[in-house]
N, C-alpha and C positions, 0 to 999 in steps of 0.2 A: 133705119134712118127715119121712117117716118111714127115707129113708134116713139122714137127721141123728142119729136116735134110736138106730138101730143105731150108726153109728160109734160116736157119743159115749157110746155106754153098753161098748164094748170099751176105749175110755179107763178106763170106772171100774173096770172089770175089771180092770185092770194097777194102778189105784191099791192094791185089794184085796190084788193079787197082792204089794203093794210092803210090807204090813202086818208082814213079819218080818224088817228090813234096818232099821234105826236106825243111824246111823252118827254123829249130832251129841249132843250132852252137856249137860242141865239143869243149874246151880249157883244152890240158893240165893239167894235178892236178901234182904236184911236178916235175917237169922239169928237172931237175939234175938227178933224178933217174930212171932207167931201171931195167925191171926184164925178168927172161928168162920162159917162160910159168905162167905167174899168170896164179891162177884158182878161186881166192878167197881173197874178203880183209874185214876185219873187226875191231871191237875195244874190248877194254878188261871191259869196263863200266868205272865206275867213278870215277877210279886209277888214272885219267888222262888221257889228252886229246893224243891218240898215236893213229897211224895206225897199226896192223899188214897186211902182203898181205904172201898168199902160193904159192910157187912154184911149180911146179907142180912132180918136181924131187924129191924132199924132203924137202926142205927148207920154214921157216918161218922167214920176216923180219919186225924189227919195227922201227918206227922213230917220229918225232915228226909231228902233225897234223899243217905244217906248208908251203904253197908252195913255202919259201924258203930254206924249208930244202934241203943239201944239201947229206947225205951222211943218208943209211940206217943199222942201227947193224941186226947182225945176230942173231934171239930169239932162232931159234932151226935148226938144221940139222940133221933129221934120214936117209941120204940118203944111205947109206949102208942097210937099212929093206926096201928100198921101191923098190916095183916090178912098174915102169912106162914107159910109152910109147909111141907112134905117138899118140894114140889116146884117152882113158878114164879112164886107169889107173894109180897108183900113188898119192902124197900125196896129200889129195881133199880138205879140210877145217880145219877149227878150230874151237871151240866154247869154251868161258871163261865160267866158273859158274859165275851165278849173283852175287855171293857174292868173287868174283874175290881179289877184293880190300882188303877182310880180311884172304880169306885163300889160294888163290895163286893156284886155279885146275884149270886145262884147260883138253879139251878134242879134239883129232884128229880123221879124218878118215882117211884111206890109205891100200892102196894095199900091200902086199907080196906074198913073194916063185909064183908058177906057179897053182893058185891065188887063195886068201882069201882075202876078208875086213875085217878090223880092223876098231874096234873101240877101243881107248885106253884113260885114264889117263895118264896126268903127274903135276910134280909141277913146281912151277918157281924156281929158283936157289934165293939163297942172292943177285944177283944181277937182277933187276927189269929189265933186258930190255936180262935174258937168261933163258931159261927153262932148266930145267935138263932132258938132254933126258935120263940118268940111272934112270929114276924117272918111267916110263913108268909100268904101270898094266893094264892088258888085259880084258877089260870088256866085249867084243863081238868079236866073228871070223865066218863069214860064207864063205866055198867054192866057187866061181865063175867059173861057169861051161865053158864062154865066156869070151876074153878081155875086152868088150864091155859093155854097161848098166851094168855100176857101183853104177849109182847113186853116193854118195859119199856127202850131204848136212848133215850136222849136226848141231842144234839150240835151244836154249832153249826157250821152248815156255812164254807166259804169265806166265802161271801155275808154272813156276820153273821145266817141265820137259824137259827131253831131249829126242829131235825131230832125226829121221834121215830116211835120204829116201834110198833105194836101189831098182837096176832097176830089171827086169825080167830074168837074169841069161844071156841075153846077145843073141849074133850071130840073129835071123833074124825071123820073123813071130812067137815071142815065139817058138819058138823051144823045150824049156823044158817044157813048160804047167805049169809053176810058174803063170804068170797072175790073173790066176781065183784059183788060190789054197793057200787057208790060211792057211794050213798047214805048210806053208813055209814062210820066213822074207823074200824071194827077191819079186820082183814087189809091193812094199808096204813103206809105210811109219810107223814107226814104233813109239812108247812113251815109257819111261821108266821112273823109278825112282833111280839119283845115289847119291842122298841123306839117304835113308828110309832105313830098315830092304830088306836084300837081298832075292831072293825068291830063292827055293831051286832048287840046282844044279846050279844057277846065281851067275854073280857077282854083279846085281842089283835089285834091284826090280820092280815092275809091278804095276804100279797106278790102286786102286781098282774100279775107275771108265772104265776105259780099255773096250771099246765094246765087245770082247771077254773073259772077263775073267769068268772063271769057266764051259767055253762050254764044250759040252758034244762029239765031233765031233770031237777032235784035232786040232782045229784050233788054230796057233800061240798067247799069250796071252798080246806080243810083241805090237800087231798090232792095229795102229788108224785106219788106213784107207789101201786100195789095190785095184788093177786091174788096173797096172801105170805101164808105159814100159820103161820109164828113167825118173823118179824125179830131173834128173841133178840138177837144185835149187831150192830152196822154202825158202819163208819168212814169217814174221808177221810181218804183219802191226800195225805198235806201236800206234797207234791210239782207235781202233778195235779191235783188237787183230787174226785178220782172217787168215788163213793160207792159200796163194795162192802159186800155184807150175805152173813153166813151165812145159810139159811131154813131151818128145820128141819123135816124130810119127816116123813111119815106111815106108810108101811108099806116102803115098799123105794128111796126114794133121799130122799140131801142135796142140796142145792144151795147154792155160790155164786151172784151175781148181784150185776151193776153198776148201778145205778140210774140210770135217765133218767128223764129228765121226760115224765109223762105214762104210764108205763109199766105194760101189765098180764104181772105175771108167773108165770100160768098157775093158781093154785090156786080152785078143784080141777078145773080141766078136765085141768090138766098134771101132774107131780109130778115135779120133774128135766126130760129132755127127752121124756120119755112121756106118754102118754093116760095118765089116773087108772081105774082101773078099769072100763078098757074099750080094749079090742081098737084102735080107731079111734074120732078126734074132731078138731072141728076146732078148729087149734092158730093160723088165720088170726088175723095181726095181734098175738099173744103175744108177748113176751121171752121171748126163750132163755135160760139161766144160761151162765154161764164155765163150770162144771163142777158131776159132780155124781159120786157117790160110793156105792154098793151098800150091801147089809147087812155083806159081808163086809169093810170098812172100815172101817163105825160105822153108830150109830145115831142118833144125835143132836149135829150139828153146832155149833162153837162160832166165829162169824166173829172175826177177829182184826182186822191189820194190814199196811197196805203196810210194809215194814222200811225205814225213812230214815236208823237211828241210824250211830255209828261203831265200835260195841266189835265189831262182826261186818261186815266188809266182806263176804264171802261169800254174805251174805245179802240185802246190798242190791238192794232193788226187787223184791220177794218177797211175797206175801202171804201171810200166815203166818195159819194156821186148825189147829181140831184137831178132834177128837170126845169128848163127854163120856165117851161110854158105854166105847168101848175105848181113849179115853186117848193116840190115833193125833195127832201133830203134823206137819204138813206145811207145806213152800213151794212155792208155784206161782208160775211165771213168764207173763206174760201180755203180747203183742208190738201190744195194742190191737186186734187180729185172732182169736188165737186163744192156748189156750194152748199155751206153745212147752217147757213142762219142770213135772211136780208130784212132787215129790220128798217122801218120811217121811222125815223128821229126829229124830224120837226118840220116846219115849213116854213119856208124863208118870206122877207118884208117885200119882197120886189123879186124877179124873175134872176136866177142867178147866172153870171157870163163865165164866169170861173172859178176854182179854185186855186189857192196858192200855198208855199210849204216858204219858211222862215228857215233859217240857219237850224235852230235849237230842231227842227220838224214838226213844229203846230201848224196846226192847217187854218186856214180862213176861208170864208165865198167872202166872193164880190159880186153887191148885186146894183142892181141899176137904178136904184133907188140913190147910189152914189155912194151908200156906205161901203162899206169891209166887216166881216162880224166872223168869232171865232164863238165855239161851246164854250158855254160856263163849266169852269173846273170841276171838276170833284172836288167834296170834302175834305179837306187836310188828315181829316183823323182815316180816313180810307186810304191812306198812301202805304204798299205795302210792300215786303220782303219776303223772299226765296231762299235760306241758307243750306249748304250742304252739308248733312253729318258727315263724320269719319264711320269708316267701316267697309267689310267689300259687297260689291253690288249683290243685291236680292237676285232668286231665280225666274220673279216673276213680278209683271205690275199689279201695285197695292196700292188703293186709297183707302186709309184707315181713319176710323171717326175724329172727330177733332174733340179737342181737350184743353178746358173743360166744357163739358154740354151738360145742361144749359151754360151757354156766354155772357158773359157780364166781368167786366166792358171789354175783355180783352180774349181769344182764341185762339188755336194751333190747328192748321189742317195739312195733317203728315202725308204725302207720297213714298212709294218708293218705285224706281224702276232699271229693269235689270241693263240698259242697254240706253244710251243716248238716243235722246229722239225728240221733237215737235211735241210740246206740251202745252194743251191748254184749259186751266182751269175756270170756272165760271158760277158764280153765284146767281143763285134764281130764287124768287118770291115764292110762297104760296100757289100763287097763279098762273106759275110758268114764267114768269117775265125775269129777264136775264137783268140783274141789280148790277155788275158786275163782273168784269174779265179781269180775275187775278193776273194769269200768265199764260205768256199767249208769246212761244217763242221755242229754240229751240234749248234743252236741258240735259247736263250730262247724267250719266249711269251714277245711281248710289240712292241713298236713303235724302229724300228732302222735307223741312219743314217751312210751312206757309204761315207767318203772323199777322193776324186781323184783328185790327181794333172795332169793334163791331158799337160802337158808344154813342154812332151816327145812325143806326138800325134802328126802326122801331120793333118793339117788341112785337116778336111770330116765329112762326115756324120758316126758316129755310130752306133750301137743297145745294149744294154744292156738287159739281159734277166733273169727272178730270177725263180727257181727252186725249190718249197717247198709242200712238202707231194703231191703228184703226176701233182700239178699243174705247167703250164708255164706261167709267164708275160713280155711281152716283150715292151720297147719303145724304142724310138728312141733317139739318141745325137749327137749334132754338136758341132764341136770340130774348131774355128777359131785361126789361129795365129798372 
């Protein structure tokens, strides 16, 4: 365990080290519009193509998923119920029911009085772009002992239920000893059911698969997973279905983390892959996070998104996070083992409060400079294809040179492999730096060819490298113009 902790903490070291090398480019997402504290943007499913984004005061607005839109209506304003502030409190998200489109529930988190989270019901109004905030039913209230680790992410998973995280009850080294105690909804991510039969003394009910439910102990029966000191965001990777959370550390590391069921992940025994202040502890039976991240690369972590969209092929199957405090954006590549690549990709105008995923799955941050901003696409002429020959599968995986080499302006980079599996190709510079993530998904058995238009390339020497069921093949490509 504790050689784990050294490795993985020379990993964070290198991320640190990686803090002055931005080589990707923020562009504006709707231009005309400002907002004052996002914290949160999402869509409603498949009612239409709309943005909403949350204010952080009270306010929910929506407009059309255009970036020439010019003007955003207002969906809901509860700002008279919300207790918000400089810092974590106040109105935190939103989340549509999947069935959005037919019955018009939506669901909020947010602060009041001198404090409780809320978790509420409401419906949309006759008019599709207002909610009715007199619509509001109270499905959860817990006390907040601190301003601070609110948490405040609410989602519906795969399954149709609803996700929400809340942090450790706040102020500073767990202070309340919420952490490590399941007895309690704070430090924890929670599942519910507000569909089903409600359980008693609830306003919902409790998915019979729930890791706790029926304990003998009193431990909350609420609870997916805990021992998390600010869940500030977490998503699901619409791919996969996996549920990764930024946590945001306490004195010297961040941590990502996948979520399992059942899962305690470390606070405060742990903090990252470390003992919490102290030398040695026992980390028996803990989650480990995917990664975690120094002072010298931030301070306060912002969890994002797996990247599914298409205006950034490069990007795909990426988990894209950043850091409020230095503003550091990065993609990490993760092979369900370990991770296999964490790359800075830029540095944001203003401290980022969240990310947010659209219908189509483009991602944006929201930063507190007011804007919204998504990566500049990729080149058009880099947009590429996968096709499968006829014929029966190989005895073994092959990447074979591509044809013709030298390229000019067009390419073939042939696969074959004998057995379906996680394929992912990846174009690299001269220098090592990764130009490009052909495919990055999972690919049946047989013979495949890769087309690139390489006409965007300046002329050099390439490498092309294919990544399947733990193997690497790597050749080389010249690219003349």
């Amino acid at each position: 365990m504790h050689l784990c902790f050294v490795l993985l903490g020379l990993w964070a070291a290198s991320t640190s080290a990686l803090s002055h090398e931005p080589h990707f480019q923020l562009q504006r997402a709707f231009p005309a519009l400002d907002f004052e504290r996002p914290v949160f943007l999402t869509h409603s499913g498949s009612d239409g193509d709309r943005i909403f984004v949350v204010e952080q005061q009270g306010r929910i607005f929506v407009f059309p998923n255009r970036d020439d839109v010019e003007e955003a209506e207002l969906f809901l304003d509860i700002r008279p119920r919300v207790s918000d502030g400089p810092n974590e409190a106040g109105l935190l998200s939103v989340a549509f029911h999947p069935a959005y489109a037919d019955n018009g529930r939506l669901f909020i988190c947010y602060t009041a009085g001198n404090l409780v989270s809320r978790i509420s019901e409401l419906r949309v109004s006759s008019n599709p772009n207002r909610a009715d905030a007199d619509s509001e039913r109270l499905l959860l209230e817990i006390d907040q002992p601190a301003a601070n680790h609110n948490g405040g992410q609410i989602a519906f998973g795969p399954d149709g239920f609803l996700y929400i995280g809340f942090g450790d009850g706040g102020a500073s080294n767990d202070r309340f000893h919420n952490g490590q105690d399941p007895t309690t909804l704070l430090g924890a991510i929670l599942r519910i059911d507000i569909d089903g039969p409600h359980s008693v003394g609830l306003e919902y009910g409790i998915p019979a698969d729930n890791p706790f439910v029926s304990n003998d102990d009193g431990w909350r029966e609420e609870i997916w997973a805990y021992g998390l000191r600010n869940p500030w965001r977490f998503s699901f990777d619409r791919a996969t279905g996996e549920l990764w959370t930024g946590d945001v550390g306490q004195g010297s590391w961040e941590e990502i983390n996948i979520i399992r069921r059942g899962g305690n992940y470390g606070w405060n025994v742990t903090e990252g892959f470390h003992c919490f202040r102290s030398s040695s502890c026992d980390a028996q039976g803990l989650a480990e996070p995917v990664l975690e991240y120094d002072r010298g690369a931030g301070k306060s972590i912002t969890g994002g998104y797996v990247y599914r969209g298409r205006r950034k092929p490069s990007l795909f199957g990426a988990y894209l996070y950043a850091d409020f405090i230095t503003r550091n954006v990065w993609a990490l590549h993760y092979d369900g083992r370990q991770v296999t690549e964490n790359k800075l990709l830029t540095r944001a105008p203003a401290g980022v409060s969240s990310f947010g995923e659209d219908e189509a799955g483009e991602v944006y941050l929201l930063a507190f400079d007011g804007g919204i901003y998504g990566f500049e696409p990729d080149p058009p002429q880099l947009e590429t294809a996968v096709h499968l020959e006829s014929g029966p599968p190989p005895q073994g995986f092959k990447l074979l040179q591509n044809f013709p080499n030298p390229s000019n302006p067009e390419t073939s980079i042939p696969f074959v492999l004998p057995a379906s599996t996680a394929v992912r190709l990846e174009l690299f510079d001269v220098l090592g730096r990764r130009i490009l993530t052909l495919v990055d998904g999972p690919i049946g058995a047989g013979t495949h060819q890769f087309r690139l238009d390489t006409s965007a390339l300046p002329s050099s020497v390439y490498f092309y490298r294919l990544h399947a069921d733990g193997q690497i093949f790597t050749r080389k490509m010249v690219v003349v113009g």
